[in-house]
C-alpha positions, 0 to 999 in steps of 0.5 A, spaced: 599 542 454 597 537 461 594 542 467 595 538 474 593 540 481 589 538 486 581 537 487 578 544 489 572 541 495 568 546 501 569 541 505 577 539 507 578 530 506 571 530 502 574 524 500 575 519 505 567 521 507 565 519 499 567 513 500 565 511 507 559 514 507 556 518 501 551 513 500 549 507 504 549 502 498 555 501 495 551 499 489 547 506 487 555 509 484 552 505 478 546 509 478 550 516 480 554 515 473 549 512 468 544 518 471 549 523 469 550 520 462 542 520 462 542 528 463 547 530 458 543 526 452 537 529 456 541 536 455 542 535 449 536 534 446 533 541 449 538 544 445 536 540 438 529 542 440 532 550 441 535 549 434 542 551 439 545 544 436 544 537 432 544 531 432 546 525 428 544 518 431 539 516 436 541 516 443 543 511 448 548 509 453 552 504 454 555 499 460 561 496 459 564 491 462 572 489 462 574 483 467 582 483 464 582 491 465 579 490 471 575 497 468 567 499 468 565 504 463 559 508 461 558 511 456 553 516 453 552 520 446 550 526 449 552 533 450 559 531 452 564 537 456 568 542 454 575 543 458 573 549 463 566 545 464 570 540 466 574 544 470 567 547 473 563 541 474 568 535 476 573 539 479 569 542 483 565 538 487 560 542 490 557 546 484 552 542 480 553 542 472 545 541 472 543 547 476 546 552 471 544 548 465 537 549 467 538 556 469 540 558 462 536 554 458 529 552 462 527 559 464 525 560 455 519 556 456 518 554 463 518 547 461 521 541 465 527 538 461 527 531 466 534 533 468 536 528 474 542 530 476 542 536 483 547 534 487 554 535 484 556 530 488 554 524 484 559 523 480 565 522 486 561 516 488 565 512 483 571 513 488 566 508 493 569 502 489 575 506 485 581 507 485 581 511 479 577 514 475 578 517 468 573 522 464 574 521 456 569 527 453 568 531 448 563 537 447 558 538 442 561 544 439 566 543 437 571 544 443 577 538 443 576 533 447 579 532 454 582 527 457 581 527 465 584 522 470 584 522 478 586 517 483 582 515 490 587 521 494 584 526 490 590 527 484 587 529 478 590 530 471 587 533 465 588 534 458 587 534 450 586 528 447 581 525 442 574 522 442 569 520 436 563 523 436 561 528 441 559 525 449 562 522 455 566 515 457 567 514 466 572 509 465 572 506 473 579 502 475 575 498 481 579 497 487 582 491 488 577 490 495 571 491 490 573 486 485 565 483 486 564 490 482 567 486 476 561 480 475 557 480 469 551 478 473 551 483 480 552 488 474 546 486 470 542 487 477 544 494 479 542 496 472 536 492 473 535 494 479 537 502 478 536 503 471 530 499 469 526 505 466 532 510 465 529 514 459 534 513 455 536 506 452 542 503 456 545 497 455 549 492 457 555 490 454 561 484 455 565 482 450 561 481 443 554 481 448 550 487 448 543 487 452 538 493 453 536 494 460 530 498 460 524 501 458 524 507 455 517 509 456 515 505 462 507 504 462 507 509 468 509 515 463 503 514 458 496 517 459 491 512 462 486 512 457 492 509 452 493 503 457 489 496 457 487 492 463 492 486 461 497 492 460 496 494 467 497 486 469 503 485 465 507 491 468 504 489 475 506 481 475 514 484 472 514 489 477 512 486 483 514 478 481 506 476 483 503 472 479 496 473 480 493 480 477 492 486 482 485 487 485 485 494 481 489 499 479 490 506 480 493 511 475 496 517 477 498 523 472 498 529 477 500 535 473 501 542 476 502 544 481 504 538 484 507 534 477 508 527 479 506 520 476 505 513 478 501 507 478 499 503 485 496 496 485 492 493 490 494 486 492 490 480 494 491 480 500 492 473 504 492 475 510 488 480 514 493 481 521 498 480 517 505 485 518 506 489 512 509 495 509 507 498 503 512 495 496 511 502 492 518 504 489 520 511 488 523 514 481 526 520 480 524 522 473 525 514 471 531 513 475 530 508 481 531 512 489 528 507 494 524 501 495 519 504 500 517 511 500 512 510 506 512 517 508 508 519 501 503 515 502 497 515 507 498 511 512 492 506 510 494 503 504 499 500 507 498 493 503 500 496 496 503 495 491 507 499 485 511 506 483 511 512 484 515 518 479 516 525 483 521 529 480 520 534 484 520 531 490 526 534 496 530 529 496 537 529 501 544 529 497 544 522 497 537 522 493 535 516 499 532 518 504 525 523 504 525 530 507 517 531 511 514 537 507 508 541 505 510 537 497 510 531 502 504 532 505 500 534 498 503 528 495 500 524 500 493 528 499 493 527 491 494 520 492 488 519 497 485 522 492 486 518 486 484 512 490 477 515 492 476 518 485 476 510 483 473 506 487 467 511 485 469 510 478 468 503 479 461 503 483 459 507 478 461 504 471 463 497 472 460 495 479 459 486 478 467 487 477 469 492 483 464 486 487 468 481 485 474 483 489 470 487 494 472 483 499 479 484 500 478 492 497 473 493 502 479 492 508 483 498 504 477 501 503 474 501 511 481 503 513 482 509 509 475 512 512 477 510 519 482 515 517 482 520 513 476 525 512 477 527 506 476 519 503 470 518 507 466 524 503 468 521 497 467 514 497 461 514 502 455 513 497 459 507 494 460 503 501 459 496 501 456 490 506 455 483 504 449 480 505 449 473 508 446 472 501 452 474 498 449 480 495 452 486 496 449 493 498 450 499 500 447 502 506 442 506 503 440 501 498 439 496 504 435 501 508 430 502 501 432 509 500 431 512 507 435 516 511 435 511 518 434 505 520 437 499 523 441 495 520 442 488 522 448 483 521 451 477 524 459 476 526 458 469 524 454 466 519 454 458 521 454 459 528 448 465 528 445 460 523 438 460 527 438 467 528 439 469 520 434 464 519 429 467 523 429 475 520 430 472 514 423 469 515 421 476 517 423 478 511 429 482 514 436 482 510 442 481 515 448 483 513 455 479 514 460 483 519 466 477 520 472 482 520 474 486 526 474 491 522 467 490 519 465 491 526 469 498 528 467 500 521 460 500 523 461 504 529 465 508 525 459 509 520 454 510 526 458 517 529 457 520 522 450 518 521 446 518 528 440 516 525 443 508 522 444 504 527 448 497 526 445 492 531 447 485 532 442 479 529 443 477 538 442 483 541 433 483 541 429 480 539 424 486 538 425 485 530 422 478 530 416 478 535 412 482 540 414 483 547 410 479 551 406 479 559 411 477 564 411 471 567 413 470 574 412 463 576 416 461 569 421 467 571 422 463 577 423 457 574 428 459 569 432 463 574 433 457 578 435 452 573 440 457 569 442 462 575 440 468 573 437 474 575 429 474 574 431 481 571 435 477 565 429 472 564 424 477 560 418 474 554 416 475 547 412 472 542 416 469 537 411 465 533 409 458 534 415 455 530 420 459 533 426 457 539 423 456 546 427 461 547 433 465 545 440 469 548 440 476 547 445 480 549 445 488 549 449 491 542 451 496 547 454 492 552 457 486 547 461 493 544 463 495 552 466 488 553 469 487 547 473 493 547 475 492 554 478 484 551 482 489 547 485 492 552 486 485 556 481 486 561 476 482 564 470 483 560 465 478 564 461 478 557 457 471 559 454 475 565 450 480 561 445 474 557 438 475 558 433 470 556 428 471 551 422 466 553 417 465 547 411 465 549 408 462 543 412 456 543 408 449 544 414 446 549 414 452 554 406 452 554 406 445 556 412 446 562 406 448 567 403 441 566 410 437 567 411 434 575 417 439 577 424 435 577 422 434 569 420 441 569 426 443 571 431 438 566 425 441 561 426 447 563 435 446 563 434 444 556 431 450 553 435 455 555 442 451 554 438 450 547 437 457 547 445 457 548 448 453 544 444 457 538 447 463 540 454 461 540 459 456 542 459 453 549 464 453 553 468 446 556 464 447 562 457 448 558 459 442 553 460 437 559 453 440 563 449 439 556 452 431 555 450 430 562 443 434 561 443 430 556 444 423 558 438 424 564 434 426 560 434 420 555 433 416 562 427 418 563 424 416 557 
């Protein structure tokens, strides 16, 4: 007996809306089909596990691909629809067959069964690239199988047909404006895309070809202790398409009560002031959903790389777009979490390969403390700094296991070389802080911890020598010949075979006028050198002795010397230095 009517909706012309605008990317119908074909293998094997049914094969989807008929069919083997099951869940588009399956047989035992289907929408996403739409199903118990067919206006018919074996065929009629949906490779593609770790084997078929899409059991599903590095490499270089490994890994099996998995690689990263957004996709018990989740992670990881599965995660009906939570936010922790305990892990177990890859680590590492409490108390005891040596240390390490001190470093080795030298010689280690966000890390550092202070090797000279007896008629002499104020000219014993003299400028005020360069203002940082005259030096003990205009081109040549040691001159100091230069020779 053949039954006809209409489709009954919630929602009056729900047609018109599906295929304009249930989905933003035409494509995910495939997923929405081949998703619901995974749920009923899925249901299917909770029954067997009951004892309620029994199965007689292995499980497995199929995709096929009919150009002549102008036909997409997808295939399952799993627990199939009796006749009012069908009058239920397809032709009633707002109830979801997976709720119900879960209420009557999940509540047994409490666990997950990995039921992806919660929408009751999916299904009539066919109709964004059909113009018709047939279902061949039959039930596991028995129950004849039914044939259902149904036009793009909403017109269904329905009755007994046959079918071998229990399961279900979607035969898609695609319309003739979406012939693209009849191509062999944009097919192959979407399942790839889409269905690439789908938990049950799906394949692809056209012809006399059939090729298997996915990998059933992705390496973010296995237990982290079963998993080698080259495993990790190789699921990093398929995922992402990077040839070079990752600088580290991070594994996550979160149980109850938050229940997600997933796999985040830390890239090398090519460039610092890069713009970038994390590449980390998300899946729904193994089904693809998005390409950038950005809301879950914290804001700092904002280089990674990798996947995330979170079946539990509140998703809007068409499963694309994140709803900002409290299981959001959790997740968002967990992650933050997992990070940290990693890198600890590293330090503590295999610290020559983490100082391997510490130099682009750290900027994750810098970032993440600067913004998240939580890391910073975690990680604080494995933070590392580069000596100019290239030995890595910790604060407390460079402080020889003292709760306070001062660390020392340099913004930039070559042109410091003078200045790394001359602690060096004091037996003092300098470490490397070429990166901005080195600098405001240690700042960052010193609000934790008021008895570390980060001074720059420029900012005194009171590490390298005593301070020594001012001297007015050089203090005189030197304010005349460099412009400066008297109160700029100060001295110190820095030893016999140091600089005459060298350029200081106060850590604070050098943090004052940096800050203001990044807000675009006038920083007038030159203004704030002073002058540290070394008294123990031959050169300036002699300038008494000198007749005054050598005296002065002598005294001129130290402190551009002192300059030039310091940092890179200027285009006007160039010229001057030349020109100094030149006189000078023409006493000779």
């Amino acid at each position: 007996m053949q039954e006809k009517g209409g489709i009954s909706v919630s929602t009056q012309n729900i047609f018109p809306v599906i295929k304009r605008w249930l989905y933003s990317d035409k494509d995910i119908f495939l997923r929405e089909v081949v998703s619901n074909s995974c749920d009923a293998v899925t249901k299917l094997k909770r029954l067997v596990s009951l004892g309620s049914a029994e199965t007689d094969g292995e499980y497995k989807i199929s995709v096929k691909l009919d150009k002549d008929a102008g036909t997409l069919t997808v295939s399952d083997n799993g627990i199939g629809m009796t006749a009012d099951e069908v009058k239920r869940y397809i032709n009633q588009i707002a109830l979801s067959g997976a709720l119900d399956f879960i209420d009557k047989y999940e509540s047994k035992d409490g666990n997950s069964s990995g039921i992806i289907g919660h929408f009751g929408l999916g299904f009539y996403s066919v109709f964004m690239v059909s113009q018709k739409a047939e279902i061949v199903t039959r039930s596991y118990d028995g129950s004849p199988a039914v044939h259902w067919t149904c036009d793009e206006n909403g017109e269904y018919e329905m009755s007994e047909c046959e079918r071998d074996g229990r399961g279900t065929d979607v035969i898609m009629h695609i319309s003739d404006d979406e012939a693209s949906y009849l191509d062999c490779e944009k097919i192959k593609e979407i399942l790839k895309k889409y269905c690439s770790f789908m938990p049950v084997p799906v394949f692809f078929e056209e012809g006399n070809e059939s090729e298997q899409i996915n990998d059933t059991e992705p390496l973010w599903q296995k237990n982290p202790k079963d998993c080698t590095k080259e495993q990790y490499d190789e699921f990093y270089k398929k995922l992402t398409g990077d040839y070079e490994p990752p600088l580290m890994y991070v594994h996550i099996n979160a149980d109850f009560p938050l229940n997600f998995k997933g796999i985040l690689f830390f890239p090398r990263v090519k460039n610092e002031f890069e713009p970038v957004e994390p590449k980390v996709s998300l899946y729904y018990n193994q089904v693809f959903v998005s390409e950038s989740i950005k809301e879950v992670l914290p804001n700092y990881l904002i280089y990674v790389k990798g996947v995330l599965d979170c079946p539990e995660l509140p998703l809007n009906v068409s499963r694309s777009y994140l709803q900002t939570n409290t299981y959001v936010n959790k997740v968002s922790q967990h992650i933050s979490k997992k990070v940290a305990d990693r890198f600890v892990q590293l330090f503590n177990t295999e610290r020559a390969e983490l100082e391997k890859n510490y130099a682009d680590l750290s900027l994750f590492l810098r970032y993440g403390c600067m913004r998240d409490e939580k890391l910073y108390d975690r990680v604080k005891d494995t933070i590392m700094f580069r000596l100019t040596d290239g030995k890595l240390v910790t604060v407390k390490e460079y402080l020889e296991d003292k709760d306070e001190g001062t660390v020392y470093y340099t913004a930039d080795k070559e042109t410091q070389s003078y200045y790394i030298s001359a602690y060096n010689a004091k037996g003092i280690k300098v470490v490397e802080a070429a990166r901005l966000v080195d600098t405001q890390f240690m700042q960052f550092l010193e609000s934790k911890n008021e008895k570390v202070k980060f001074r720059r090797i420029d900012s005194a000279v009171d590490a390298l020598g005593e301070a020594g007896e001012s001297n007015e008629t050089l203090a005189k002499l030197f304010a005349e010949v460099t412009g400066k104020k008297e109160e700029s000219i100060k001295f110190a014993s820095l030893g016999e075979d140091s600089a005459p003299a060298v350029i200081t400028v106060s850590e604070e005020s050098r943090r004052m006028h940096e800050m203001m360069r990044m807000y675009g203002l006038n920083s007038g940082g030159a203004n704030d050198e002073t002058l540290t005259v070394n008294t123990a030096s031959k050169a300036v003990a002699r300038l008494p002795e000198l007749e005054e205009n050598r005296r002065k081109l002598a005294a001129k040549q130290i402190y551009m010397s002192a300059l030039m040691l310091s940092r890179r001159f200027t285009p006007e100091e160039t010229e001057e230095f030349v020109k100094l230069n030149t006189e000078l020779l023409s006493l000779i």
